[in-house]
C-alpha positions in Angstrom: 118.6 127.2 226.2 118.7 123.6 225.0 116.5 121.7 223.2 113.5 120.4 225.0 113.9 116.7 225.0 111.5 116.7 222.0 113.6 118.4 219.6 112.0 121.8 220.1 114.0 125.0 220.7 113.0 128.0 223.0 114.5 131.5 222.9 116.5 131.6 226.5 114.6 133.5 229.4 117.2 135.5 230.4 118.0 137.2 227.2 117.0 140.2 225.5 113.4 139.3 223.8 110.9 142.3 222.1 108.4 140.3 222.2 107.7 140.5 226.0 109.8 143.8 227.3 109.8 146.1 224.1 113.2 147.1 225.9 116.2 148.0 223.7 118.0 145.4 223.2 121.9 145.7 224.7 125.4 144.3 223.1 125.1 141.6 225.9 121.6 140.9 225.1 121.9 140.0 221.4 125.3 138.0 222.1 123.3 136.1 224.5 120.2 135.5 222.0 123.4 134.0 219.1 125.5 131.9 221.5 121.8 130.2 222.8 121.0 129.6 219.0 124.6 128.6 217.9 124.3 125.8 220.9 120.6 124.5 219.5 122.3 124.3 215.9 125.4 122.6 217.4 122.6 120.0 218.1 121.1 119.4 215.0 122.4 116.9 212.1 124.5 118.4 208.9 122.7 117.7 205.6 126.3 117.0 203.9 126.6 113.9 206.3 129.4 115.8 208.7 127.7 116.0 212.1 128.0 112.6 214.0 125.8 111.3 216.2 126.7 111.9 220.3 123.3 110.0 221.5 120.8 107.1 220.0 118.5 108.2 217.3 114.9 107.6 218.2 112.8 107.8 214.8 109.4 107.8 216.7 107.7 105.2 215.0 109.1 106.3 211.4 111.4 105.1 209.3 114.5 105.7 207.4 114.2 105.7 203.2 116.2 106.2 200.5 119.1 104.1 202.1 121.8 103.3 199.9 123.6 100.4 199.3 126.4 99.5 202.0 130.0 99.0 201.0 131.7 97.7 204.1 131.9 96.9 207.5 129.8 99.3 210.5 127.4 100.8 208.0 123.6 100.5 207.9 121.4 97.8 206.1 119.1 98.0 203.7 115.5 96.1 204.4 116.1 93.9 201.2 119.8 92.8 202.5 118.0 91.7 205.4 116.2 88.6 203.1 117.9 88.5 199.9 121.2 89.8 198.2 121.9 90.8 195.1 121.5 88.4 192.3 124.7 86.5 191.1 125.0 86.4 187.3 128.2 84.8 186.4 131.5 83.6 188.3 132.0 86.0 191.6 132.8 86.3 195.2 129.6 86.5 196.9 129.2 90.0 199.1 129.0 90.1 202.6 125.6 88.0 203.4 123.4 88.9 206.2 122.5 86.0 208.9 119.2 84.4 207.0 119.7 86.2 203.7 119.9 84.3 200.8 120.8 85.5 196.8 119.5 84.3 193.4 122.5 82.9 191.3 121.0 83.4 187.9 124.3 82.5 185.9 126.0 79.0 184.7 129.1 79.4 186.0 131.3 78.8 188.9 130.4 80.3 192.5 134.4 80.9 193.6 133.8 82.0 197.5 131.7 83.9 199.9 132.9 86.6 202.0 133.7 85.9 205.6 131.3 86.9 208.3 131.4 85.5 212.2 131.6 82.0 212.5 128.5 80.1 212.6 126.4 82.4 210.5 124.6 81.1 207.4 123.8 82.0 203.9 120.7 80.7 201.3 122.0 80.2 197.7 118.9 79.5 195.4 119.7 78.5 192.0 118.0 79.2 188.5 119.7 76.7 186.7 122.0 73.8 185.9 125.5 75.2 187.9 128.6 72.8 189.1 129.3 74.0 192.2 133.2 72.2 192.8 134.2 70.4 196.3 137.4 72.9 197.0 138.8 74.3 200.3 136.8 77.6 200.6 133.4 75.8 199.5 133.2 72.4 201.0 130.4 69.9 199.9 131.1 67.1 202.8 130.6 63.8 200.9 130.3 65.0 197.6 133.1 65.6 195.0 131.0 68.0 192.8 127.6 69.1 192.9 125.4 69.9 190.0 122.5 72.0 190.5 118.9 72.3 189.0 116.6 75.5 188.8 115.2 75.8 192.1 117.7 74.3 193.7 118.3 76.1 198.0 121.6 75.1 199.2 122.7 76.2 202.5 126.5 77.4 203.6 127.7 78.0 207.4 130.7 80.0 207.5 132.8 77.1 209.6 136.3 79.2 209.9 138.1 82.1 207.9 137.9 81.5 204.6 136.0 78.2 205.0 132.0 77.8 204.0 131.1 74.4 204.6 127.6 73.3 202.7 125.2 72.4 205.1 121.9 71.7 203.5 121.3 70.5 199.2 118.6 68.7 197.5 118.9 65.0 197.8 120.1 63.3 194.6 121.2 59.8 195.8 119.3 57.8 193.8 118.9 53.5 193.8 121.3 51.6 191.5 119.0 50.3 188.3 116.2 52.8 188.9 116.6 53.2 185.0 117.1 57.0 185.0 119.4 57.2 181.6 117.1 56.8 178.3 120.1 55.7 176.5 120.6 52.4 176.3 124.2 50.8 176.2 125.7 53.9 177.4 128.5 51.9 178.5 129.2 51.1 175.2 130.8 47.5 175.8 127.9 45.3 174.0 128.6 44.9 170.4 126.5 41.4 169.5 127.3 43.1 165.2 131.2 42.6 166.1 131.8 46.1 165.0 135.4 46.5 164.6 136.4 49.8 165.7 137.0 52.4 163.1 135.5 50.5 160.7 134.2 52.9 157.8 130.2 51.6 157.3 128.7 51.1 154.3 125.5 53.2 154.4 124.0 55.8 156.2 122.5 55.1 159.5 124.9 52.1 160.0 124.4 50.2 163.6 127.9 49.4 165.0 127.8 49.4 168.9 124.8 48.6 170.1 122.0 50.9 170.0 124.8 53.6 168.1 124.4 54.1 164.9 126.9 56.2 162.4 125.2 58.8 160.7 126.8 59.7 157.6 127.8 56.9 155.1 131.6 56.2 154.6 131.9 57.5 158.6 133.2 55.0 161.1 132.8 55.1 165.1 136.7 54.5 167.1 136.3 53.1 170.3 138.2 52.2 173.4 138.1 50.7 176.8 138.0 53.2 179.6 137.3 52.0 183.1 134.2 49.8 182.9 133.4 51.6 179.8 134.3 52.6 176.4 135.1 56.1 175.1 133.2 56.4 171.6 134.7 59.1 169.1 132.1 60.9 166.9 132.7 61.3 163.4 131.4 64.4 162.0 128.3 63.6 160.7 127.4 62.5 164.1 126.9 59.5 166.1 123.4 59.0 167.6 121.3 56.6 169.2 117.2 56.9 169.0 115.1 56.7 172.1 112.3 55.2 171.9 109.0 57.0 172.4 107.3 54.4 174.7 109.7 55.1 177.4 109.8 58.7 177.2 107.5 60.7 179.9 107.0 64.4 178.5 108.6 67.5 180.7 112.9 68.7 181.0 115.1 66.0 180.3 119.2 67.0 180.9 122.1 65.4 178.8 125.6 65.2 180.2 128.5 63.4 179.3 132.0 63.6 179.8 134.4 64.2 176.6 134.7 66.9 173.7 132.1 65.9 171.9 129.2 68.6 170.8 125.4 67.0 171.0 121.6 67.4 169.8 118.6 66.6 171.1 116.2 66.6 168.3 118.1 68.3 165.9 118.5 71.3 168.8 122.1 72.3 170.7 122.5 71.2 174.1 125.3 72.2 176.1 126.8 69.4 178.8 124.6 69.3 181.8 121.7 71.3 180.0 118.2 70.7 179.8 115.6 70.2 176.7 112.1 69.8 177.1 110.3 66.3 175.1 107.1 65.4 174.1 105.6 62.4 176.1 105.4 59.5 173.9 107.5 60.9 170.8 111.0 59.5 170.1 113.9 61.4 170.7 117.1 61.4 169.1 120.1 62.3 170.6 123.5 62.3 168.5 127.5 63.5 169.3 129.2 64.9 166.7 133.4 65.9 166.2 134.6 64.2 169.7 134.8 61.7 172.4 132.2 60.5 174.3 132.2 58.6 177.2 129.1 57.6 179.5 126.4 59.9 178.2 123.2 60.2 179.9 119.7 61.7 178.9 117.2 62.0 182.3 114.3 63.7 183.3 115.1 66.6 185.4 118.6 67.5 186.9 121.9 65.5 186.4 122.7 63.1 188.7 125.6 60.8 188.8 125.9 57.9 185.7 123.4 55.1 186.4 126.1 52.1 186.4 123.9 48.9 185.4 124.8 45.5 185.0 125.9 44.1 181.6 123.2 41.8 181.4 120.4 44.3 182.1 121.4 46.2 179.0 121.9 43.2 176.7 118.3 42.5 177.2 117.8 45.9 176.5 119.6 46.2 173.0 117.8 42.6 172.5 114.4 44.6 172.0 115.8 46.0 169.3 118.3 43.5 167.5 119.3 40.0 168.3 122.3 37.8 167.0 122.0 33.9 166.9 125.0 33.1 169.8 126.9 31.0 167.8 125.9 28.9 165.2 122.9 26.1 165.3 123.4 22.9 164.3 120.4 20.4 163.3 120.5 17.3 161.6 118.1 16.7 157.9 116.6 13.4 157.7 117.2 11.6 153.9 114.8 12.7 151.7 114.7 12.6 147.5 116.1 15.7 145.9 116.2 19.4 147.5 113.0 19.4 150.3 112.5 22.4 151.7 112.2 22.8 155.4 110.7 25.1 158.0 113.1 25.9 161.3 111.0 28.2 164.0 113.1 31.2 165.4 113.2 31.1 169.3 114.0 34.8 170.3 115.5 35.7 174.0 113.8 38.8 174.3 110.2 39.8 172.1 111.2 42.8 169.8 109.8 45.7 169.2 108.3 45.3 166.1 108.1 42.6 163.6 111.9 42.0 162.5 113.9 42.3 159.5 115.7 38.6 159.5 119.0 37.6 158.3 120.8 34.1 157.6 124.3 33.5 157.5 124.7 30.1 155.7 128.0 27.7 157.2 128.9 24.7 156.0 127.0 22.0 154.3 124.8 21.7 150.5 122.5 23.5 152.8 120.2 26.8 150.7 118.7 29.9 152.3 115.3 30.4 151.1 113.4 32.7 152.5 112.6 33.8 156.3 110.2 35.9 157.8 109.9 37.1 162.0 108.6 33.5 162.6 110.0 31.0 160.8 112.9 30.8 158.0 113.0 28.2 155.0 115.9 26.1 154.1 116.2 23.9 150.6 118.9 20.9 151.1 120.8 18.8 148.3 121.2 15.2 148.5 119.2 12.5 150.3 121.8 11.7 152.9 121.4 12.7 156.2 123.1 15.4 156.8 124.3 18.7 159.7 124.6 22.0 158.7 124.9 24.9 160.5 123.5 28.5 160.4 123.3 31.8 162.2 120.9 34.7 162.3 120.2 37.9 162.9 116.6 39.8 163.7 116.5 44.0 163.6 113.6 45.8 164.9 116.1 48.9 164.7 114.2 52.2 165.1 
């Protein structure tokens, strides 16, 4: 007889059974008792997987372990697929995702599509680190060109049409203009109050030529050129670098990016393009570009975002903390005295430094002498007892 709705199995009534006659059993009575339990075993489920189902399989309250992983279409889920894939570790097609699940992409590489599911159905990419995920026609970023990601960074993908994942949800990174994200100051590169002529070999190590840049290596020079509203620095190979001031630098991840071939340090430690550091609140840090171009670099707390664009007087006053050039000459007029009088002219600065300055003055025309200066004030001797005009020039470093 069949099964009992339950699963169990009874011998059939009508066939030949000891165990209630003590009869002898006939030829009909033991085929009867094999083609009863042939039919029960017809029921049951192969071990090797070849028995498929005819009805819905009730577990009663159990459940199914030892699942393995699916390959394809129609075949069964496993509890984990259900909330998150399988991490992502370097440039891949992402598997088939499951409505709600979302995957880990551990590596620093490019995410090239995502398998297609039904329309409408979504997928929740978290991020452990800096990523740049590319604007193309299988993984659109409405409004965006590029996106650059951070660790901890959930983005969100609909699958919009074959082929086509459009992203739905990302971190906000729009930021105000002059917010003052980038540490570096004259990242631009167009203010040069030194007149460095490009490619101009310097004449001692640490030698200022842009401003805020410095040249490293004695003998080096810096080549640069107009790009767009900026300039494209090449590094020499002993490095170009610019110091960042201490005062201005909160403690936790900073990230450098740049665009151009150039290799860079942070504190004397690699950092790739778009990768993060950690800094000490309060201490300066140095950042330099060595054996390449580089063209609006920018150090920032936290992820990249796009190059802070500020206006070209808000980083002169900037570069004016640190160094100053007289604009032009200055032109005064020395009563008659008797013989060489020496005469006191106060320095007016545009912007306070940042520490007490070392002061230079460029003599022009006249029997006019240099003889001393200090932060303040700066000393002149004159010839003659006529009146007379001169003019001079200065310069004040507070240089880090």
């Amino acid at each position: 007889m069949p099964r009992n709705g339950t699963g169990g199995y009874s011998l059939p009534s009508n066939s030949w059974n000891p165990a209630i006659n003590g009869a002898a059993a006939t030829a009909a009575d033991w085929q009867n008792l094999i083609n009863d339990v042939a039919s029960a075993i017809q029921q049951s489920v192969s071990s090797d997987g070849q028995t498929p189902m005819t009805g819905n399989l009730s577990m009663g309250g159990f459940v199914l372990t030892g699942l393995g992983a699916p390959s394809g279409t129609g075949q069964s889920l496993r509890w984990e697929q259900l909330t998150k894939g399988a991490d992502i570790a370097s440039a891949a097609a992402l598997p088939i995702p499951i409505e709600g699940s979302y995957f880990n992409v551990t590596g620093t590489t490019t995410i090239t599509s995502i398998a297609d599911v039904y329309p409408g159905r979504l997928v929740y990419l978290k991020f452990t680190g800096v990523l740049t995920l590319t604007n193309s026609a299988s993984l659109v970023l409405p409004n965006l060109a590029d996106y650059t990601t951070m660790a901890g960074d959930i983005l969100v993908f609909m699958n919009d049409a074959p082929g086509v994942w459009v992203c739905v949800a990302y971190p906000n990174r729009t930021l105000a203009l002059g917010t003052f994200r980038n540490k570096l100051i004259n990242a631009q590169a167009l203010l040069n109050q030194r007149g460095y002529a490009s490619g101009a070999a310097t004449t001692g190590a640490n030698q200022y030529t842009l401003d805020r840049w410095r040249v490293v290596t004695s003998g080096q020079n810096l080549t640069y050129s107009v790009s767009g509203i900026a300039n494209t620095m090449t590094a020499p190979a002993g490095g170009l670098e610019q110091v960042v001031e201490g005062t201005f630098m909160e403690g936790g991840v900073y990230s450098l990016s740049w665009v151009g071939t150039a290799t860079a340090t942070v504190n004397g430690t690699p950092v790739t393009n778009g990768g993060t550091i950690t800094l000490t609140a309060g201490a300066n840090a140095t950042v330099r570009f060595t054996n390449g171009t580089v063209r609006l670099p920018q150090l920032e707390k936290g992820w990249v975002t796009p190059f802070e664009y500020l206006p070209l007087e808000i980083n002169e006053v900037r570069c004016l903390r640190y160094f100053e050039a007289s604009q032009g000459n200055m032109s005064f007029t020395q009563p008659g005295n008797s013989g060489s009088v020496p005469q006191r002219y106060s320095l007016v600065y545009r912007v306070s430094k940042r520490a007490t300055p070392t002061v230079q003055v460029i003599i022009g025309i006249g029997s006019t002498s240099f003889i001393a200066g200090t932060s303040v004030f700066v000393t002149f001797g004159f010839g003659g007892t006529a009146q007379q005009e001169n003019q001079w020039s200065w310069t004040a470093s507070a240089e880090l």
